[in-house]
C-alpha positions as CSV (number, residue, x, y, z in Angstrom):
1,X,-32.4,-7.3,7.4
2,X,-31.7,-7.7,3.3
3,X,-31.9,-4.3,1.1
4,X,-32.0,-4.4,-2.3
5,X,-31.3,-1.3,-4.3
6,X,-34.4,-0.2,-6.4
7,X,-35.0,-0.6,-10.3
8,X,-34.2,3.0,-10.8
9,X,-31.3,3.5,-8.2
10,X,-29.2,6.6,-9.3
11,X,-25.6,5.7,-11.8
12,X,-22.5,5.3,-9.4
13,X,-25.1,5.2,-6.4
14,X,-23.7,2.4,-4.0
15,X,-25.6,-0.8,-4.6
16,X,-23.8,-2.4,-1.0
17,X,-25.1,-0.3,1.6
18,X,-22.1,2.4,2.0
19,X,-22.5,6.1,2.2
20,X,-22.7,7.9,-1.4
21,X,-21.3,11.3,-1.9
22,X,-19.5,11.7,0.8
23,X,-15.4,12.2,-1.0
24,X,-14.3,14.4,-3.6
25,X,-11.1,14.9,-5.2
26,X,-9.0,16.4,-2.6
27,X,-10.3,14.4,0.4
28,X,-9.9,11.2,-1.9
29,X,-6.1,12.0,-2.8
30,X,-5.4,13.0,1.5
31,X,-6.9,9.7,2.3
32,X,-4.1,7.7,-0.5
33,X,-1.5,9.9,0.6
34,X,-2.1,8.5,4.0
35,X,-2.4,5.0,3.3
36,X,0.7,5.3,1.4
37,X,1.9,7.0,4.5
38,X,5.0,8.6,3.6
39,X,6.6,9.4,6.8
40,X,6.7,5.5,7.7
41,X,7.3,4.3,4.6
42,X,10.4,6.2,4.2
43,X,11.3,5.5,7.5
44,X,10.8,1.6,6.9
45,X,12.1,1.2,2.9
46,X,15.1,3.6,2.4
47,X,17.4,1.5,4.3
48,X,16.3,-2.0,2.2
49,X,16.6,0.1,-1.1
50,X,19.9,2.1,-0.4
51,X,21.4,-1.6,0.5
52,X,20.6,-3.2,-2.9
53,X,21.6,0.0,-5.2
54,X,23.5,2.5,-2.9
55,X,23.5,6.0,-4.4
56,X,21.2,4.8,-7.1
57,X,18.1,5.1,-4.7
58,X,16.2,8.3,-6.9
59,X,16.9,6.4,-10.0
60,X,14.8,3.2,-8.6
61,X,12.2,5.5,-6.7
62,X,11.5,6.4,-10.9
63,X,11.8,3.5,-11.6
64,X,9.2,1.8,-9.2
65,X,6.9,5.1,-9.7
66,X,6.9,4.4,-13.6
67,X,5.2,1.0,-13.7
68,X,2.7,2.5,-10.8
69,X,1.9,5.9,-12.5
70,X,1.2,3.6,-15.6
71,X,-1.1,1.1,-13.9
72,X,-2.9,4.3,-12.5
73,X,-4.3,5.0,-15.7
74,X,-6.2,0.9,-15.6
75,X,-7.4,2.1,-12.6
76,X,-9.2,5.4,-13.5
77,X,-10.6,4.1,-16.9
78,X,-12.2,1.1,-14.5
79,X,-13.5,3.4,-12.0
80,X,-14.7,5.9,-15.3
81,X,-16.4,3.3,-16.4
82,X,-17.8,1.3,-13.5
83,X,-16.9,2.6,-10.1
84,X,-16.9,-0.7,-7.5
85,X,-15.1,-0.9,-3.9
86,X,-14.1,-4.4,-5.0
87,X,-11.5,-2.6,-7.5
88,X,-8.7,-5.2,-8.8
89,X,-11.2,-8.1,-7.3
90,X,-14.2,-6.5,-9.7
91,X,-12.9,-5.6,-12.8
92,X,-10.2,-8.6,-13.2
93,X,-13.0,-10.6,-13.1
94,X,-15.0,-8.9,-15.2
95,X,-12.3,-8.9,-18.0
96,X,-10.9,-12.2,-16.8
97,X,-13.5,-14.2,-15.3
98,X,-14.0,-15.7,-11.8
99,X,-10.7,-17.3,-10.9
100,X,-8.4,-14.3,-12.4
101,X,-10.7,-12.1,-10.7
102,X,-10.3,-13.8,-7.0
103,X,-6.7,-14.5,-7.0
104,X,-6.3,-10.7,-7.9
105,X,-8.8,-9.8,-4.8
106,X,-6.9,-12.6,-2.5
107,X,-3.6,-10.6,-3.4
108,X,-5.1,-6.9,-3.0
109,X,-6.6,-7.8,0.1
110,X,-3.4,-10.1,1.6
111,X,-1.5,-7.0,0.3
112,X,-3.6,-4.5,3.1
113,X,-3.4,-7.0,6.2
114,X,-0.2,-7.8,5.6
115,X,0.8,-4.2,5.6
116,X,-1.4,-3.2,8.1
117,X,0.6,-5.2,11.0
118,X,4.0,-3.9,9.3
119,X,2.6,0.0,9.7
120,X,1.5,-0.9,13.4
121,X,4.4,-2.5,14.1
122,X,6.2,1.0,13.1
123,X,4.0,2.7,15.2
124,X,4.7,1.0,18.1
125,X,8.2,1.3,17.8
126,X,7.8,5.2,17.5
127,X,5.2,5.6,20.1
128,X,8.0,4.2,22.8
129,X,10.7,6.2,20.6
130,X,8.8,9.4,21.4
131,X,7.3,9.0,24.8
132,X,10.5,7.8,25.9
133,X,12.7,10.8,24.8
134,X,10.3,13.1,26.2
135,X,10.2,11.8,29.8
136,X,14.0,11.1,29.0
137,X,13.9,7.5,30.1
138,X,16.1,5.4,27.4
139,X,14.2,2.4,28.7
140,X,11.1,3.1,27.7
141,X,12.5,4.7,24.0
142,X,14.2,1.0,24.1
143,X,10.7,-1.0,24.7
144,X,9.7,-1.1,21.2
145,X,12.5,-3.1,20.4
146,X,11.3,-5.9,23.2
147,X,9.4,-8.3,20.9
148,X,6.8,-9.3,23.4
149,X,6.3,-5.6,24.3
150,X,6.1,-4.5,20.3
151,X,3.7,-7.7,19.7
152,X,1.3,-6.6,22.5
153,X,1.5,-2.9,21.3
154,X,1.2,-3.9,17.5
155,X,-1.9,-5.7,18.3
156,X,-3.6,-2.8,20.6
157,X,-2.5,0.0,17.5
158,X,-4.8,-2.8,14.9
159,X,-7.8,-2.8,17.4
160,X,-7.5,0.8,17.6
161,X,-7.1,1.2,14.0
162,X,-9.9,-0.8,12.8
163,X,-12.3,0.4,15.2
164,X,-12.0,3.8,14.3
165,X,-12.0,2.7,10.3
166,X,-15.5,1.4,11.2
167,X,-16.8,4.8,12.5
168,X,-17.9,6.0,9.4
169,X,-16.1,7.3,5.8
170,X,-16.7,10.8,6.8
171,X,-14.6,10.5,10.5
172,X,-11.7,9.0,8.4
173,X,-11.6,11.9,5.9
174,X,-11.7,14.4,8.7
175,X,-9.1,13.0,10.8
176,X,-6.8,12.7,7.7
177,X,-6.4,16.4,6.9
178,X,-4.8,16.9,10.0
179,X,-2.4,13.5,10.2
180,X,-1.4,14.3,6.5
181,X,-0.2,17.8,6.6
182,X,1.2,17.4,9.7
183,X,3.7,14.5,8.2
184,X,4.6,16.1,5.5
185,X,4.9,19.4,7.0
186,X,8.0,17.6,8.8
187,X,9.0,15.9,6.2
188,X,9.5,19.0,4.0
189,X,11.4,20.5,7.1
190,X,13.6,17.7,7.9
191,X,14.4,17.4,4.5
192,X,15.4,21.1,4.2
193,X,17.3,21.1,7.2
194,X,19.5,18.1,5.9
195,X,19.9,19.9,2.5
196,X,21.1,22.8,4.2
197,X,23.5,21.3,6.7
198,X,24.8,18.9,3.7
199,X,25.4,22.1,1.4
200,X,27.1,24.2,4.3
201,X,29.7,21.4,5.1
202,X,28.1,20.4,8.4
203,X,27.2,16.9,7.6
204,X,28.9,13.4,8.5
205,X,28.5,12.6,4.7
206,X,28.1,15.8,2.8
207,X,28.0,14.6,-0.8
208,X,28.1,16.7,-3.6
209,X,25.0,16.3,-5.8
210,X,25.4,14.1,-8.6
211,X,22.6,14.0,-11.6
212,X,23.9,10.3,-12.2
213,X,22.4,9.6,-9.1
214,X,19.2,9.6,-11.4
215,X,20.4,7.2,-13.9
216,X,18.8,3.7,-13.8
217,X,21.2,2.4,-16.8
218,X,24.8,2.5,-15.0
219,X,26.6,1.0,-11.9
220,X,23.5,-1.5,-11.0
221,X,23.8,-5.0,-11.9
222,X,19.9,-6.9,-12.7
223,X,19.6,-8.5,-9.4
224,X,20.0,-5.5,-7.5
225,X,18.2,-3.4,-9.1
226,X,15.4,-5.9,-9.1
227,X,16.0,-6.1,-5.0
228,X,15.6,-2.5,-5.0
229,X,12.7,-2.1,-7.1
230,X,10.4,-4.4,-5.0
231,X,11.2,-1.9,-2.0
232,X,11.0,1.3,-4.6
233,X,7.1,-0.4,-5.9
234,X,6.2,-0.7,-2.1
235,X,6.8,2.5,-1.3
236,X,4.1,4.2,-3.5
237,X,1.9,1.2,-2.5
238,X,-2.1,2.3,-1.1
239,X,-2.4,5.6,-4.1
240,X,-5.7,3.3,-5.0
241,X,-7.2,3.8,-1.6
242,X,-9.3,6.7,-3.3
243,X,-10.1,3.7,-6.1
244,X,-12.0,1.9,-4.0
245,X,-14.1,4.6,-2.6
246,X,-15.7,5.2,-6.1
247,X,-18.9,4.5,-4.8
248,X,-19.0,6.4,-1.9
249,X,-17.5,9.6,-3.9
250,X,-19.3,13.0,-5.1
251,X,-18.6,12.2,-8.4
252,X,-17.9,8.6,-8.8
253,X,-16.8,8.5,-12.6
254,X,-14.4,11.1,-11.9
255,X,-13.0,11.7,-8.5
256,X,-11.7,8.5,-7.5
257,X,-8.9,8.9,-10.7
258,X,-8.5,12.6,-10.0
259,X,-7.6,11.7,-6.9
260,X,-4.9,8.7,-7.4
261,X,-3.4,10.4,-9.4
262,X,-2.8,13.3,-7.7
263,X,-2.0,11.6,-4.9
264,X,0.9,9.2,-6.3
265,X,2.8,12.4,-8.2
266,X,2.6,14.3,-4.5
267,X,4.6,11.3,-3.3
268,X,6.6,11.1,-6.1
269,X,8.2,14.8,-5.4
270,X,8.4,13.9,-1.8
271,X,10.2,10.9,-1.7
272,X,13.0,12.4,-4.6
273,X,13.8,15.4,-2.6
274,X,13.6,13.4,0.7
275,X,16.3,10.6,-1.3
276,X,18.4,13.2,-2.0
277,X,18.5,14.9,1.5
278,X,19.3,11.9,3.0
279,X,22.1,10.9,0.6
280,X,23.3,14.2,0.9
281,X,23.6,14.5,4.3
282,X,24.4,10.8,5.6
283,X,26.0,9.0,2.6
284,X,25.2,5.3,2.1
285,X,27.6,4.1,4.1
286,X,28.1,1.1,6.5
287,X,28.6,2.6,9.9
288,X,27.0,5.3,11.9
289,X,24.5,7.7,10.4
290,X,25.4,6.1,7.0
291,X,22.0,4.8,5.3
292,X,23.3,1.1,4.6
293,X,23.9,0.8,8.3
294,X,22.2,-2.9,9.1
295,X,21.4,-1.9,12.6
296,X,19.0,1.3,11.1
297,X,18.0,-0.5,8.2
298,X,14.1,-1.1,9.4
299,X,14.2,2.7,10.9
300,X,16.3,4.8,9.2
301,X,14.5,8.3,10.7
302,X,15.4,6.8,14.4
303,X,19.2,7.0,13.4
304,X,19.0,10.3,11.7
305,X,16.2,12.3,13.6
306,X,18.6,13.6,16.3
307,X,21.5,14.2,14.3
308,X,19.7,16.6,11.8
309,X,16.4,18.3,13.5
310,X,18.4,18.4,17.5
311,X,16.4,16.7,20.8
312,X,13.0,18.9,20.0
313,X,13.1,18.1,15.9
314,X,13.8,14.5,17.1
315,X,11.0,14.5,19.1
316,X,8.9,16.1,16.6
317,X,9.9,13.8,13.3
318,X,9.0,10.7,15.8
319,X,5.7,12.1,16.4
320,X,5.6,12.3,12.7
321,X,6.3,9.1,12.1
322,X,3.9,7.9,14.5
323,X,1.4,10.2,13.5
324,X,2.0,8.6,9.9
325,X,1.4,5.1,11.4
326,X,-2.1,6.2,12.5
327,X,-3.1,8.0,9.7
328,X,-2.4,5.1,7.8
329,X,-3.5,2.4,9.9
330,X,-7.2,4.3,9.6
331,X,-6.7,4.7,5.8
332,X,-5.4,1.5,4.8
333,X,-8.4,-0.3,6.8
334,X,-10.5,1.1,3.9
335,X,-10.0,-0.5,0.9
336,X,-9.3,-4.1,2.5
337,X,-12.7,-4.1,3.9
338,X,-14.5,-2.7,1.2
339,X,-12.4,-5.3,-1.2
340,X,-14.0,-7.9,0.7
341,X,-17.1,-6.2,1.0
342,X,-17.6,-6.6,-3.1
343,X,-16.1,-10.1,-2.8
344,X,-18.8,-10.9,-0.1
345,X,-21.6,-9.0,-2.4
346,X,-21.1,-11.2,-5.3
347,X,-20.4,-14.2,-3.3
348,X,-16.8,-15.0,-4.2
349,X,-16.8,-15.0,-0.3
350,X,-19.6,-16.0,2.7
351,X,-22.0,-13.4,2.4
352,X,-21.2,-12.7,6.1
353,X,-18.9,-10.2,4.7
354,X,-21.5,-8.4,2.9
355,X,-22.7,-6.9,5.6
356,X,-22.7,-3.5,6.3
357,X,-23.8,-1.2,9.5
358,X,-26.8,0.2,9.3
359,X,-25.8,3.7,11.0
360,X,-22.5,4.2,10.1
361,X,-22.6,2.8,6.6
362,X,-19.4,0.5,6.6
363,X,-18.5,-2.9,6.5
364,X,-17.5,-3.5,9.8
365,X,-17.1,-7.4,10.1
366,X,-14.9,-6.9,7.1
367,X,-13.0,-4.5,9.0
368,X,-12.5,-7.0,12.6
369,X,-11.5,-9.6,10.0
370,X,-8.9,-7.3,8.6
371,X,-7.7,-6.6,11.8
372,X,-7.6,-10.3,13.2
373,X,-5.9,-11.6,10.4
374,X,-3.4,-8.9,10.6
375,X,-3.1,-9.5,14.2
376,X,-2.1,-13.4,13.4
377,X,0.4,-12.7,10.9
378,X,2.3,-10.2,12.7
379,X,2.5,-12.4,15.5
380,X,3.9,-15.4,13.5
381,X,5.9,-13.3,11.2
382,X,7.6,-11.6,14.3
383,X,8.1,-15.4,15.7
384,X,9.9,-16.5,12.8
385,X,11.8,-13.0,11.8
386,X,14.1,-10.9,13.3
387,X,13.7,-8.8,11.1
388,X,9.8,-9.1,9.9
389,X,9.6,-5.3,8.5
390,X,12.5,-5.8,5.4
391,X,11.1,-9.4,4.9
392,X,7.1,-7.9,4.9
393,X,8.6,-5.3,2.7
394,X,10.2,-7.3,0.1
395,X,7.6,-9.8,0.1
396,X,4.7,-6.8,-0.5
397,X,6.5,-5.8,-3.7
398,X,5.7,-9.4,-4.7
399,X,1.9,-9.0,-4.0
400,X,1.8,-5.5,-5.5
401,X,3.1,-6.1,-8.4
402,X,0.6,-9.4,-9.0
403,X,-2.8,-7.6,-8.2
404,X,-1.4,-4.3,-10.0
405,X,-0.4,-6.0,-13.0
406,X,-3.3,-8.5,-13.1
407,X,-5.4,-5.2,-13.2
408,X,-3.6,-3.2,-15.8
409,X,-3.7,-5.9,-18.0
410,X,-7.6,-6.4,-17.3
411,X,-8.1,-3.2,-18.4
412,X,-6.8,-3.6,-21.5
413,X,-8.6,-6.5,-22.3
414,X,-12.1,-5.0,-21.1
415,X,-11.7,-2.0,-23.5
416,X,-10.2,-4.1,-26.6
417,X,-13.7,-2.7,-28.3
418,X,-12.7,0.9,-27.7
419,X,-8.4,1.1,-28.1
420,X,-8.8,2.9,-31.0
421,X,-12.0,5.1,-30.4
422,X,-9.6,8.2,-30.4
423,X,-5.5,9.1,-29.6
424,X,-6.7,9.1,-25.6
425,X,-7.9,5.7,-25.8
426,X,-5.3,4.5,-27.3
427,X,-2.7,5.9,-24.4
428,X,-5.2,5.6,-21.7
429,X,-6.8,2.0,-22.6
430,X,-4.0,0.4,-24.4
431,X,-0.7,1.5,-24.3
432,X,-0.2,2.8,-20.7
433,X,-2.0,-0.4,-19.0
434,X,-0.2,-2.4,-21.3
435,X,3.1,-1.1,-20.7
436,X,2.7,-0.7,-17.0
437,X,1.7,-4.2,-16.4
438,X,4.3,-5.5,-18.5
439,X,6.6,-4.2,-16.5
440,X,5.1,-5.3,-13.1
441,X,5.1,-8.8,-14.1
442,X,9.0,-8.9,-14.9
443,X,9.1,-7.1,-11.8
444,X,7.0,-9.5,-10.4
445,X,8.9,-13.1,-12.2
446,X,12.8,-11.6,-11.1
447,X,11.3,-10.6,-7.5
448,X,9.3,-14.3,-6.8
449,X,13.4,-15.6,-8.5
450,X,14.9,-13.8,-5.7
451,X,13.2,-13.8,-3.1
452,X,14.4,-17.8,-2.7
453,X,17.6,-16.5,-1.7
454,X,18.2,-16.7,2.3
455,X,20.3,-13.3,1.7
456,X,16.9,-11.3,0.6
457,X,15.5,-9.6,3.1
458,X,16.6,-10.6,7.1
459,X,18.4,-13.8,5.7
460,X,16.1,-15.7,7.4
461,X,14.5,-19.1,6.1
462,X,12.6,-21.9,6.2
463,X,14.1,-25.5,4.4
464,X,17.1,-23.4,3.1
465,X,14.4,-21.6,1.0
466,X,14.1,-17.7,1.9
467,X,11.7,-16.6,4.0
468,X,10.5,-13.3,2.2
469,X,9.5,-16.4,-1.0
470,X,6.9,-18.5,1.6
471,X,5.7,-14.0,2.5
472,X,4.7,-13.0,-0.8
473,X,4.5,-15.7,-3.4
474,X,3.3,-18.2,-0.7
475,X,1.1,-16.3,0.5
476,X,-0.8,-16.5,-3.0
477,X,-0.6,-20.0,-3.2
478,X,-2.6,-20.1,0.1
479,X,-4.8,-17.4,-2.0
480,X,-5.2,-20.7,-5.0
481,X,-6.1,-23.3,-2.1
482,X,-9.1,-21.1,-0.8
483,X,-10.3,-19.9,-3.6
484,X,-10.9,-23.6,-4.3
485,X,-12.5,-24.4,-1.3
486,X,-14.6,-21.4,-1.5
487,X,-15.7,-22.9,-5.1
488,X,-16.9,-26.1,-3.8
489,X,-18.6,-24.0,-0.9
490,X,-20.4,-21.5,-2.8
491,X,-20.5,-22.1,-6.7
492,X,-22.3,-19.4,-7.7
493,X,-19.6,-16.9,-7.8
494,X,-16.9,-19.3,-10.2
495,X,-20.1,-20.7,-12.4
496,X,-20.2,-16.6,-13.7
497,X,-23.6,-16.5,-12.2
498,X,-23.0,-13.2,-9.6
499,X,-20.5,-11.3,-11.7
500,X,-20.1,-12.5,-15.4
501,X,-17.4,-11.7,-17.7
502,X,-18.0,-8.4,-19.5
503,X,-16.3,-6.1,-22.1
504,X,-16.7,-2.2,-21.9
505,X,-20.3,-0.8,-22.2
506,X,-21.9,-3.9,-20.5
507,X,-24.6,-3.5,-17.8
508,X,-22.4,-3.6,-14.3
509,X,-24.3,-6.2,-12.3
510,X,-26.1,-5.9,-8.6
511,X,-25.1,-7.6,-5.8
512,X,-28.0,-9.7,-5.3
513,X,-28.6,-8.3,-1.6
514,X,-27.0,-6.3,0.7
515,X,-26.8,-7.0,4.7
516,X,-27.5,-4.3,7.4
C-alpha cells in the first residue's frame, strides 16, 4: 500500500517510511566506527600504504584524515539543515541539480557494494584463520586462501550480512556495542603489546621512534604519496554511516554530525598509535614480519598476530578481525540501502526501491540489491585479480574522494546566502568544505592518473591499461551510462520535478509516496 506523510508531519520526522528516534549520538558514532571497521581496515590497508611511502605511513594517515575531517563539516551543516538518508545523493542535487546529484549517489552507493564484498572477503579469510588455529588444522586456516572456497564463503558472509541489516535500525545498534568494543579492546592491546616488546628490544625490527615519521614534506616523491593517500582516504571511509541515519535519529539536526565527527577523530587516534606500533615493532621491510612484505600485503594482522600477542592473542586478534568484518558488514549495509532508498523516493531510481517493510521499518529490497550486486562484483573481481583486496582498495580511494568532494563542494554552494552570517559560517560553510574538497579532487585527478599504471595495485590489467583504473573511475562511467538510461525511463527526476535545485532556507521537498 502507498503512505503519504501528513500536512503537519513533525521537522526531521522520516517522510520514507523508516523508524524515527531511534539513534543518538553515541549509538550513531558506534555504528560509523563499525562501518569504518577498524580492525579490517588496518588489517587490509597498512600493507598497500607502507609500500608506497614506507616509514612515512602516520604522516599520510594525517594526511588522508585532513581532507575527510574537513568534508565532515559539509556533511553536518547538510544534515543541520535538512537531515535525508540520501545524503551526498540529496544535497548534491539540491545544490547541483539532477545529474551532479546522481553521479554523486551512483558513486556513494558503488562505494558501499563495492566495499561490502572486500569486508566479506576479509571475513572469510579470518573465519578459516581462526577456526583453523583452534582445532589446529593448517588446512582449514589455509582454506580462505582457496578462491572457490573464499568466493562461496564471501557470498554466504553478504546474505548473512544483509539479512540481518534488514531486521530493523534498533537490532544493528544493539549488536554494535558489543562488536565495537570488542575490536578495539584488542586493538589497544595488540598495539601495547607491540610498543612494549619494540621498546624492551624484543622485536625483529625495534625502531627507535622518529617524529619525522610525521612529516608529509620530506623523503616522499608526488606519486607515492598520492599512491598512499588513496589507501590512507579509504581507511577512514564509512564515518557518514551516522549521516544517513538523520532521519531515523533522536535529534536529527544534531546527532547525526555529533556523531561523525566523533566517530572519525576516535579512528584517527587509533590508527596513529596502531602505525606506530607496527613500525616499531616489524619495520617496513621486505621479508618476514616486515610490513612491505608482498606475501602479507592484503593481511598484515595474519603475519604479525602470532608473533606479538603468542597462539591465544593470535587467536583472539583473528577473532577480532572477524568480528570487525561482521560488525561492519551489518553497518555498512545501512547507508547503501537507505542511499537508494532516497534515490528511489524521488525517483532518480524505479520506485521499487522506495519500498520499505512495514514492521521492521527498513528498506529491504534496497538491502538484497546491495547484497547481489556485491555478490557479482566480488565474484568477477576475484576472477580477474589475484589480488582483488589492494586493487578494491586503491580503486575505493577513487570513488571516495568523487562523492566526498562532490559533496563538500555542494555545500558550499547551497549556503553561498549564509558564508558570512557570522565567523562559524564562514569556517563551517565556506572555508572548511571548500578546502576539503579541494583537496579530494587533486586527490581524486593524480589517483584516476595513476591508477592507469599496471604497477598500482596487484599489477594486474586489462589492454595494458591498469586494472584498479576500469575499478574506480570505470566504474563511474558505468554510473554516466545509467543515469542516462534511467533519464529516458523516468524523466521526472532529471526534469527537477521530484527534487529541485535549492539554496539554504528552502522548503526540503516530500517524496511523493512512500511503499510498505
Amino acid at each position: 500500500m502507498l503512505v503519504q506523510d501528513p500536512p503537519d508531519a513533525v521537522p526531521g520526522q522520516s517522510s520514507k517510511g523508516l523508524a524515527t528516534g531511534k539513534i543518538g549520538t553515541l549509538a550513531g558514532a558506534v555504528l560509523s566506527i563499525a562501518s569504518i571497521a577498524p580492525a579490517y581496515t588496518t588489517t587490509a590497508s597498512v600493507g598497500l600504504i607502507v609500500a608506497a611511502v614506507g616509514l612515512k605511513m602516520p604522516a599520510l594517515l594525517i594526511a588522508g584524515f585532513i581532507p575527510m575531517f574537513l568534508a565532515a563539516y559539509a556533511y553536518r551543516e547538510f544534515s543541520s539543515d535538512a537531515p535525508d538518508c540520501g545524503a551526498s545523493f540529496t544535497w548534491s542535487t539540491r545544490a547541483f541539480g539532477p545529474y551532479v546529484g546522481w553521479m554523486a549517489g551512483w558513486g556513494s552507493v558503488i562505494a558501499v557494494i563495492i566495499v561490502l564484498a572486500n569486508i566479506a572477503a576479509v571475513g572469510a579469510e579470518f573465519l578459516y584463520l581462526f577456526v583453523g588455529r583452534l582445532v589446529h588444522s593448517e588446512w582449514i586456516a589455509e582454506l580462505g586462501a582457496d578462491k572457490p572456497v573464499n568466493i562461496v564463503t564471501t557470498l554466504a558472509f553478504l546474505a548473512a550480512a544483509g539479512w540481518a541489516a534488514s531486521r530493523g535500525i534498533t537490532s544493528s545498534e544493539r549488536a554494535q556495542y558489543v562488536l565495537v568494543g570488542f575490536q578495539l579492546t584488542v586493538l589497544l592491546l595488540f598495539a601495547g603489546v607491540a610498543l612494549g616488546k619494540a621498546l624492551s628490544g624484543e622485536a625483529p625490527a625495534s625502531l627507535d621512534f622518529d617524529i619525522d615519521w610525521f612529516n608529509p614534506f620530506t623523503g616522499i616523491t608526488l606519486g607515492a604519496f598520492a599512491i598512499g593517500l588513496v589507501g590512507s582516504v579509504f581507511m577512514f571511509w564509512g564515518w557518514d554511516t551516522a549521516l544517513t541515519l538523520g532521519e531515523e535519529c533522536k535529534n536529527p539536526k544534531r546527532t547525526p554530525g555529533r556523531a561523525g565527527l566523533l566517530s572519525i577523530l576516535s579512528v584517527l587516534g587509533t590508527y596513529l598509535l596502531l602505525a606506530v606500533a607496527l613500525m616499531m615493532y616489524a619495520g617496513t621491510g621486505e621479508t618476514g614480519v616486515g610490513l612491505g612484505n608482498p606475501e602479507s600485503t592484503d593481511n598484515v594482522f595474519g603475519t604479525l598476530a602470532n608473533p606479538v600477542l603468542g597462539s591465544w592473542g593470535e587467536l583472539l586478534l583473528f577473532l577480532a578481525v572477524l568480528v570487525s568484518s561482521i560488525a561492519s558488514l551489518q553497518a555498512t549495509f545501512l547507508p547503501a540501502a537507505r542511499a537508494l532508498l532516497a534515490m528511489g523516493s524521488f525517483k532518480a531510481l524505479p520506485s521499487r526501491f522506495a519500498s520499505v517493510h512495514p514492521g521492521y521499518k527498513v528498506p529491504r529490497f534496497a538491502a538484497a540489491v546491495a547484497a547481489i550486486v556485491a555478490g557479482g562484483f566480488f565474484t568477477i573481481t576475484s576472477l580477474l585479480s589475484e589480488h582483488v583486496l589492494s586493487d578494491t582498495i586503491a580503486a575505493m580511494g577513487i570513488m571516495i574522494c568523487w562523492y566526498y568532494g562532490i559533496t563538500a563542494f555542494a555545500c558550499v554552494w547551497y549556503f553561498r546566502r549564509h558564508w558570512f552570517d557570522s565567523p562559524r559560517a564562514f569556517l563551517f560553510r565556506l572555508l572548511f568544505p571548500l578546502l576539503g574538497g579541494a583537496m579530494l579532487l587533486i586527490i581524486f585527478c593524480i589517483s584516476v592518473s595513476e591508477s592507469t599504471d599496471p604497477e598500482v595495485g596487484s599489477g594486474a590489467s586489462i589492454f595494458g591499461v591498469g586494472l584498479v583504473f576500469y575499478l574506480g573511475f570505470g566504474v563511474l562511467a558505468i554510473g554516466a551510462v545509467l543515469m542516462l538510461v534511467q533519464r529516458w525511463k523516468q524523466p521526472e527526476f532529471f526534469r527537477g520535478a521530484t527534487l529541485p535545485r535549492a539554496v539554504a532556507g528552502d522548503r526540503m521537498p516530500e517524496p511523493a509516496e512512500v511503499h510498505i
